[in-house]
Every structure is written in structure tokens, then in C-alpha cells.
VOBA-1610 file (N, C-alpha, C; in pm, whole numbers, padded with zeros to 5 digits, always signed):
BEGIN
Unk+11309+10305+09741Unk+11323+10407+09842Unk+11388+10346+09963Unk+11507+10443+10054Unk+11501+10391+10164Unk+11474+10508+10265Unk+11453+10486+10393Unk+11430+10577+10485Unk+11569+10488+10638Unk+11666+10376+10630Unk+11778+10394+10651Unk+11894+10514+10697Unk+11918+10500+10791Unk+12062+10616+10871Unk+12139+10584+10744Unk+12217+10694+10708Unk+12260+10703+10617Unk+12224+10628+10413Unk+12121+10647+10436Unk+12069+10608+10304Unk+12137+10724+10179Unk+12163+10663+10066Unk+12171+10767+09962Unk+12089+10910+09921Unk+11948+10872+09928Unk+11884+10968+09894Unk+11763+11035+10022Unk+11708+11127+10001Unk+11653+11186+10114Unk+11484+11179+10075Unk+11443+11041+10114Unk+11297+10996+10114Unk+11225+10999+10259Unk+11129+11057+10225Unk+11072+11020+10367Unk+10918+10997+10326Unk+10842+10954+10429Unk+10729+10905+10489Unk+10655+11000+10531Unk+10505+11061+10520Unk+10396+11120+10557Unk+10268+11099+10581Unk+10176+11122+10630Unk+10055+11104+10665Unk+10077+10903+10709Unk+10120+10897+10838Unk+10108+10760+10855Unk+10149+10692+10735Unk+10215+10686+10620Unk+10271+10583+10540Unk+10182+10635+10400Unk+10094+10746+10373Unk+10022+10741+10304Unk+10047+10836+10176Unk+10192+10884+10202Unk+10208+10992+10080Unk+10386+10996+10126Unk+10433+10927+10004Unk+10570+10929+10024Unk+10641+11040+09912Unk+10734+11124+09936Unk+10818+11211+09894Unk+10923+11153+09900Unk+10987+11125+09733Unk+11064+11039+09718Unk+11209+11137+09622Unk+11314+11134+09669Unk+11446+11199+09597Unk+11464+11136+09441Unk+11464+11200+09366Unk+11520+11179+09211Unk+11639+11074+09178Unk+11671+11036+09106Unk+11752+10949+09046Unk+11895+11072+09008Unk+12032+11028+09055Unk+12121+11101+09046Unk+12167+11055+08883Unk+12285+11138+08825Unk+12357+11066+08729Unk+12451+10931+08751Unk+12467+10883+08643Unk+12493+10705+08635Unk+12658+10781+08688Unk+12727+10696+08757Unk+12857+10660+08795Unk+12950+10657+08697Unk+13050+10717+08623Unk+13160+10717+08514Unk+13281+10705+08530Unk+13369+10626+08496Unk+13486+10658+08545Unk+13561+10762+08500Unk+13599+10848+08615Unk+13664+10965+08529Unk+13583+11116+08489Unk+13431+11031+08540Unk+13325+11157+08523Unk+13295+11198+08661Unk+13200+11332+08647Unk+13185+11380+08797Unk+13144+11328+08907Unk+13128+11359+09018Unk+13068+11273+09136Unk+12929+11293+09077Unk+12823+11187+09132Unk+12730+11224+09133Unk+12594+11298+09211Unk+12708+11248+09335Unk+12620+11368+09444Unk+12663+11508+09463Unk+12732+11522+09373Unk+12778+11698+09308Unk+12727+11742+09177Unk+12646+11664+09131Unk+12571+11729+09005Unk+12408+11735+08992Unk+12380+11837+08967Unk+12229+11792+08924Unk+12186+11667+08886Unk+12074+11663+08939Unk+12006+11524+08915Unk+11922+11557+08761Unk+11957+11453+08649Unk+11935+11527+08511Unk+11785+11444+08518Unk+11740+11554+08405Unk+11567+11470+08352Unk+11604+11436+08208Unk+11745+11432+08152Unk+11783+11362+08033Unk+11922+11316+07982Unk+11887+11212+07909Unk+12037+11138+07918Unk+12145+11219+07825Unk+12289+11195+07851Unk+12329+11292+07707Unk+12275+11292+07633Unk+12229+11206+07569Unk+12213+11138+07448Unk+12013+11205+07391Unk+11971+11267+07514Unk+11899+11333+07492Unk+11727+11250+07527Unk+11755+11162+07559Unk+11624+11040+07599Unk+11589+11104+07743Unk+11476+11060+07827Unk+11443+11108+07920Unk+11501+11008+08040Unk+11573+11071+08140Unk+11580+10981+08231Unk+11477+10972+08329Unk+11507+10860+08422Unk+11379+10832+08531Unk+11279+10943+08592Unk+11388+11048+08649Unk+11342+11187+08641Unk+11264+11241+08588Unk+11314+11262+08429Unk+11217+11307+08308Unk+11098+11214+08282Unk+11093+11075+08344Unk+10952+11012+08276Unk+10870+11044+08397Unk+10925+11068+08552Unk+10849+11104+08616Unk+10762+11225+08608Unk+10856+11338+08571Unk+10812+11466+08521Unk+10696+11496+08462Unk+10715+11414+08329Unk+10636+11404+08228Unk+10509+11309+08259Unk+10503+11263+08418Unk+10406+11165+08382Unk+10301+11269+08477Unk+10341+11321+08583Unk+10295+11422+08659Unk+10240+11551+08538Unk+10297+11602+08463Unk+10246+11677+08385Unk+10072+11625+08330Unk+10167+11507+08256Unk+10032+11423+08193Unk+09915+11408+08298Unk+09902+11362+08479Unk+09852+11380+08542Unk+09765+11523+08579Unk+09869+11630+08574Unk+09768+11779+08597Unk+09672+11811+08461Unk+09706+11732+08391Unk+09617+11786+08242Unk+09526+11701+08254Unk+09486+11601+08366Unk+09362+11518+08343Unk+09366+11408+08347Unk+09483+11328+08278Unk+09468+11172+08263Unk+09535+11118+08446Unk+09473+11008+08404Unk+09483+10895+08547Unk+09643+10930+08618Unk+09690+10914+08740Unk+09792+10917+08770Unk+09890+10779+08727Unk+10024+10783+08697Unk+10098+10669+08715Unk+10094+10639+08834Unk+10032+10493+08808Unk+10072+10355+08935Unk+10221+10359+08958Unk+10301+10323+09045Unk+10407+10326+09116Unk+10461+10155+09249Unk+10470+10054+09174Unk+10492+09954+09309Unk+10644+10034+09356Unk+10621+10031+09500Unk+10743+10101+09576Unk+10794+09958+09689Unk+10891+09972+09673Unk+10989+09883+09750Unk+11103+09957+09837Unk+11146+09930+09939Unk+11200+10009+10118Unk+11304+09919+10074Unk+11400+09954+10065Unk+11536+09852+10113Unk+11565+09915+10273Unk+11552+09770+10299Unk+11571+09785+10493Unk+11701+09726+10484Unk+11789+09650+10430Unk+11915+09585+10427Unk+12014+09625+10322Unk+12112+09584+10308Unk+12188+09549+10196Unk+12149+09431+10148Unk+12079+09475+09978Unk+12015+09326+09968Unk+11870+09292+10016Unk+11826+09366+10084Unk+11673+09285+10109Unk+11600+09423+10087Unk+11506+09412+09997Unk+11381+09515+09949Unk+11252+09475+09967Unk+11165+09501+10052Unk+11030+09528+10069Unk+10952+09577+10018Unk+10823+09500+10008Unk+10729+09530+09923Unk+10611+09699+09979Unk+10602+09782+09957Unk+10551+09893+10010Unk+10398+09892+09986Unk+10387+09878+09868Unk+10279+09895+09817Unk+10237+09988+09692Unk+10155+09970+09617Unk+10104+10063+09505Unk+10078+10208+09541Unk+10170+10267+09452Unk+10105+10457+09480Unk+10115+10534+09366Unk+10050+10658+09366Unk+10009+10681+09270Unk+10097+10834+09277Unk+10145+10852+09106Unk+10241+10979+09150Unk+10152+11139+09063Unk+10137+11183+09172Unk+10093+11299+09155Unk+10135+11437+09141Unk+10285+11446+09203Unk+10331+11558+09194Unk+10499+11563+09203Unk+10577+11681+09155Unk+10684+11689+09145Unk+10762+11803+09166Unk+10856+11857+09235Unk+10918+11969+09225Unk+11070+11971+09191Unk+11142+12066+09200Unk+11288+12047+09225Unk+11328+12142+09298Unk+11444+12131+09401Unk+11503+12210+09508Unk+11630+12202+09536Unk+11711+12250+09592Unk+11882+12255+09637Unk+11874+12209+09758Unk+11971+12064+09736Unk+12018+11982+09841Unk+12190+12008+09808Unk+12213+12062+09904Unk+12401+12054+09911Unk+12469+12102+09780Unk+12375+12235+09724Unk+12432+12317+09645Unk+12408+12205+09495Unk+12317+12114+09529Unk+12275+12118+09391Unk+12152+12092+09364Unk+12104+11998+09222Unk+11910+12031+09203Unk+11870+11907+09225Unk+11769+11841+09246Unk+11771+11776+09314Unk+11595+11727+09271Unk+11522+11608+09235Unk+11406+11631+09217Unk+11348+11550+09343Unk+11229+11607+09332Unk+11134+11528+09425Unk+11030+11528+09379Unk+10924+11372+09406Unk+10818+11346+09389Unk+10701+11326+09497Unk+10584+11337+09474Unk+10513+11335+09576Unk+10445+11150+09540Unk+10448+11091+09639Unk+10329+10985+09609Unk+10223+10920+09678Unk+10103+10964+09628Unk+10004+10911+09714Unk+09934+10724+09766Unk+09878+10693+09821Unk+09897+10571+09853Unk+09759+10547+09765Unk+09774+10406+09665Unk+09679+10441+09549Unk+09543+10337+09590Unk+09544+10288+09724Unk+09418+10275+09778Unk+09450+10094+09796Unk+09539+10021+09707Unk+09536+09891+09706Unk+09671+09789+09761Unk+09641+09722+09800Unk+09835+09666+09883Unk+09836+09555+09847Unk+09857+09507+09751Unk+09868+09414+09665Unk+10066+09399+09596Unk+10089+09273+09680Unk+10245+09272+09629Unk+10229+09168+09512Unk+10310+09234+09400Unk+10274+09174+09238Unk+10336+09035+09255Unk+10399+08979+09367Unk+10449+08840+09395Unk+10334+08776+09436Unk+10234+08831+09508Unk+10143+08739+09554Unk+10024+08796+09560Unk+09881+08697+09607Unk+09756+08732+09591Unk+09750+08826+09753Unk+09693+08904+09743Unk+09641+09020+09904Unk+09522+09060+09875Unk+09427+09115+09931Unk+09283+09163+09909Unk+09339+09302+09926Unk+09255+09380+09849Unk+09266+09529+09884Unk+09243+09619+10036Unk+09301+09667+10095Unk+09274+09757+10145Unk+09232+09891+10199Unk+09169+09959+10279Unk+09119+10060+10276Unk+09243+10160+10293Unk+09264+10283+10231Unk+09373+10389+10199Unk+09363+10467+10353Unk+09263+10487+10427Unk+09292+10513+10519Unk+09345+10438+10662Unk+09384+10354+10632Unk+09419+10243+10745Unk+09554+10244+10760Unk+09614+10223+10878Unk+09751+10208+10886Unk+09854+10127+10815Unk+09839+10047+10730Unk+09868+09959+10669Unk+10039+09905+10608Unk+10074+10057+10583Unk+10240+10006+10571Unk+10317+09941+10720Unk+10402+09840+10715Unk+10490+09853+10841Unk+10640+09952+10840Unk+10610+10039+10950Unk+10705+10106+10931Unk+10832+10051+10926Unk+10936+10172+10890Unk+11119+10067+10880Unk+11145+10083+11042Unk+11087+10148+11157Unk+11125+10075+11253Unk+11133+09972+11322Unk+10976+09913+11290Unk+10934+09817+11305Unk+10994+09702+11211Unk+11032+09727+11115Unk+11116+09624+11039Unk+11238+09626+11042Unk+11308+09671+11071Unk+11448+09642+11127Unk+11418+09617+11291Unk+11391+09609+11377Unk+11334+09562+11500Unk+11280+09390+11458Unk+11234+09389+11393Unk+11214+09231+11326Unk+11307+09181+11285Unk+11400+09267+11196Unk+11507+09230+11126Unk+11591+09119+11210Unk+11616+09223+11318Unk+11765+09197+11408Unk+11651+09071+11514Unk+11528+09079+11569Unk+11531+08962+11647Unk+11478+08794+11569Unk+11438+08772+11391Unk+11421+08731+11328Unk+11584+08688+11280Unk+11690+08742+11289Unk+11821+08762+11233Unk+11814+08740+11065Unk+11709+08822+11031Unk+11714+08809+10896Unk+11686+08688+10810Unk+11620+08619+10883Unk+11595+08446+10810Unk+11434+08423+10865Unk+11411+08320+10813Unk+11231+08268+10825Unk+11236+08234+10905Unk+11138+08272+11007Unk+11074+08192+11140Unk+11062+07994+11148Unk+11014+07988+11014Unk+10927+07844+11041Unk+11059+07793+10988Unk+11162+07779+10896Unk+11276+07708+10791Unk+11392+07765+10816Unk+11412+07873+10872Unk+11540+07924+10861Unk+11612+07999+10723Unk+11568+08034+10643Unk+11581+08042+10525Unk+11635+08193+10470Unk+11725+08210+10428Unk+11741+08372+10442Unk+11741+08447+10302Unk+11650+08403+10224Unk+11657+08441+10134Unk+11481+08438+10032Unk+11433+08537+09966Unk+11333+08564+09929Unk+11219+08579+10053Unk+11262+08680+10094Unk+11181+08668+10234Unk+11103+08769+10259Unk+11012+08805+10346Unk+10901+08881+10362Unk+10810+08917+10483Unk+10768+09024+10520Unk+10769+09073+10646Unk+10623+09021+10636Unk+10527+08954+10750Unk+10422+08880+10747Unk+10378+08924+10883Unk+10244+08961+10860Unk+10151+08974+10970Unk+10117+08836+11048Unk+10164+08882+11211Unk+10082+08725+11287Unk+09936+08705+11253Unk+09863+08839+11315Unk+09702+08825+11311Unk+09720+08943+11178Unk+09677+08865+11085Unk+09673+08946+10931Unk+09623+09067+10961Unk+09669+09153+10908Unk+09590+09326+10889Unk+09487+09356+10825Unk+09404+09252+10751Unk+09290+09219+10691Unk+09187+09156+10817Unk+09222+09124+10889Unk+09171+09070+11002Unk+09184+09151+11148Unk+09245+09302+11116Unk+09322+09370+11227Unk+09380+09370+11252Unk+09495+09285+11247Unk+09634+09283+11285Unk+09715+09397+11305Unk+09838+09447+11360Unk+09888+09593+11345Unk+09986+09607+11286Unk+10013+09676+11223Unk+10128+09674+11123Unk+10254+09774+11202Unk+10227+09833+11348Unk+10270+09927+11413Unk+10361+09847+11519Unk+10333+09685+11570Unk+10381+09619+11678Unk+10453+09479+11648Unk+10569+09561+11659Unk+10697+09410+11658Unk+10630+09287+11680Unk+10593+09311+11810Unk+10497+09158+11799Unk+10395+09106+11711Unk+10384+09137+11645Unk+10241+09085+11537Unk+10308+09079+11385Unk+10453+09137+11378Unk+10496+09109+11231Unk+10628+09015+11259Unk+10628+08959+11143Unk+10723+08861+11167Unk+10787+08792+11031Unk+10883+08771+11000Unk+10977+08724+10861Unk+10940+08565+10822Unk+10923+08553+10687Unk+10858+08445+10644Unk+10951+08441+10518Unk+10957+08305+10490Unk+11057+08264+10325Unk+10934+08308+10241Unk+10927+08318+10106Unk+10816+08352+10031Unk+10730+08180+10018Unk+10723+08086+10053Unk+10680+07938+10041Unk+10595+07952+10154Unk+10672+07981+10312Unk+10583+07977+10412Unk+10445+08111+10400Unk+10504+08234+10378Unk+10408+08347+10360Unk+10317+08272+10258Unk+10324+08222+10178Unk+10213+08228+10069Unk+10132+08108+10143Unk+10236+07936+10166Unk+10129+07863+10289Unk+10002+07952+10373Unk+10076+08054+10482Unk+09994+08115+10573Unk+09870+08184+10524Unk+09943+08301+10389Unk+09783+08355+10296Unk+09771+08475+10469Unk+09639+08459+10413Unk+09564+08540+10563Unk+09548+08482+10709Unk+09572+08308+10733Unk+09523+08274+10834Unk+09622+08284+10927Unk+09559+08283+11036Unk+09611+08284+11172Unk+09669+08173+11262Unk+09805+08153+11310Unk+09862+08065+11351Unk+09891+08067+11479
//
């Protein structure tokens, strides 16, 4: 997902970070084939398999009939090139609507209670807590961090890191308290306070 000035698709953010509505997957790029931001967004491939769309569809269905929701790790591209870890959510719902004269899907996703990035160890968190950092706040890091690690300089595998951890209170709301880490130093730090 991005939430980016001029991003491709039209995602946004609700309840404080806690239920994201996320735009469908367009058709693949062809040469010689249609645009793809002029065609319906398909739920199947020619070829008749389900695309991303369609497994979402189908997984939300499977959801209203009872079974568990699909888990979801969601990642923010704040850069060209750099994707953030969001957190686990759980997809519950789906519609479709007309964006710019065409169809267009959308998903609903709820925040599935745990913030655990599958790169590293995190303790769970409570679902009602502020807990995502928003993309203002991370591009505001971005640009005074210049995109590289605080402690090495390092601009690559990198990761937005709480000063005073958010397990400990920290705010996930104030430039000052988040800050860019190589993935070596973040995992050094863990939870403690420097």
C-alpha cells in the first residue's frame, strides 16, 4: 500500500491506523494491450485462475460464512524502493466501485491485534493503541535521517525505530521519538532505550 502524493492506487488509513481500505490490483502491463488504469481491475486471469483480487474476494466470502479471517502482513512504500513494515491485518471485507469510469476493488482491513514484523522478534501489542507510524511522520524522518541509519550511515535494509520503544510508551505520532536504523543496529537496540 501507499498513501504517497501521487501514489498509483487510492489507499487510505482509518480509525488512527486501525482499518486500512486498500485499492485492488489493476491488470498486468502488455505491450500493445490496454492501459491499465482504463480497465477494470479483473478477479481473473485470461486464462481463467483467480487474480489477487479474486483470492481476496474469495477469502472475504470464506470469512462471512464463518471461518477465521485472512492474516494480511501490509507494507507502506514511503520511497521509491523503501517499504515498511505496517503490521498484521486481518481482511474482512470487500466491495467494488467506479474510479474514473472504471471498476475498481476495494478491501477493508482490520488491524489483527499483533505488530510483529516477520523480519524480527516484537511483543504483541494492544489493537487499540496508536501504534502504526504514520507516512507523515515517516517521510519527516525520511528527509531529516536522509534516508540512511543514524548510528552507520547505511542506506539500505533499513527501518523506522522507536527512540523510547512503544512497548515502553514511546509515540509513534512524534518525529522526535522515531528514527531510521540499518536492520543490524534495530535488532542490536530490540526494545531498549538509548
Amino acid at each position: 500500500m501507499s498513501l504517497r502524493q501521487g501514489a498509483p492506487y487510492a489507499d487510505r488509513v482509518e480509525d488512527e491506523g486501525r482499518t486500512l481500505i486498500y485499492e485492488g490490483h489493476d491488470c498486468a502491463r502488455t505491450p500493445g494491450g490496454p492501459d491499465p488504469k482504463k480497465t477494470d481491475q479483473p478477479e481473473r486471469n485470461p486464462g481463467g485462475s483467480l487474480t489477487q483480487n479474486g483470492l481476496f474476494s474469495k477469502s472475504v466470502q470464506r470469512y462471512k460464512e464463518g471461518q477465521l479471517p485472512e492474516r494480511v502482513q501490509v507494507y507502506e512504500k514511503i520511497h521509491s524502493g523503501i517499504w515498511v513494515f505496517n503490521g498484521t491485518f486481518e481482511l474482512i471485507d470487500y466491495w467494488t466501485e467506479t474510479s474514473a469510469g472504471r471498476r475498481v476493488f476495494k478491501f477493508k482491513l482490520r488491524f489483527a491485534g499483533a505488530d510483529v514484523d516477520p523480519h524480527q522478534d516484537a511483543e504483541p501489542r494492544d489493537a487499540e493503541d496508536d501504534r502504526i507510524i504514520p507516512s507523515w511522520v515517516k517521510l519527516d524522518v525520511w528527509k531529516r535521517d536522509r534516508g540512511k541509519c543514524r548510528k552507520c550511515g547505511m542506506a539500505t535494509g533499513l527501518h523506522f525505530d522507536h527512540i523510547i520503544p512503544y512497548s515502553k510508551g514511546g509515540s509513534s505520532k512524534d518525529p522526535a521519538n522515531i528514527q531510521i536504523l540499518c536492520i543490524r543496529h534495530n535488532l542490536d537496540k530490540r526494545d531498549k532505550i538509548e
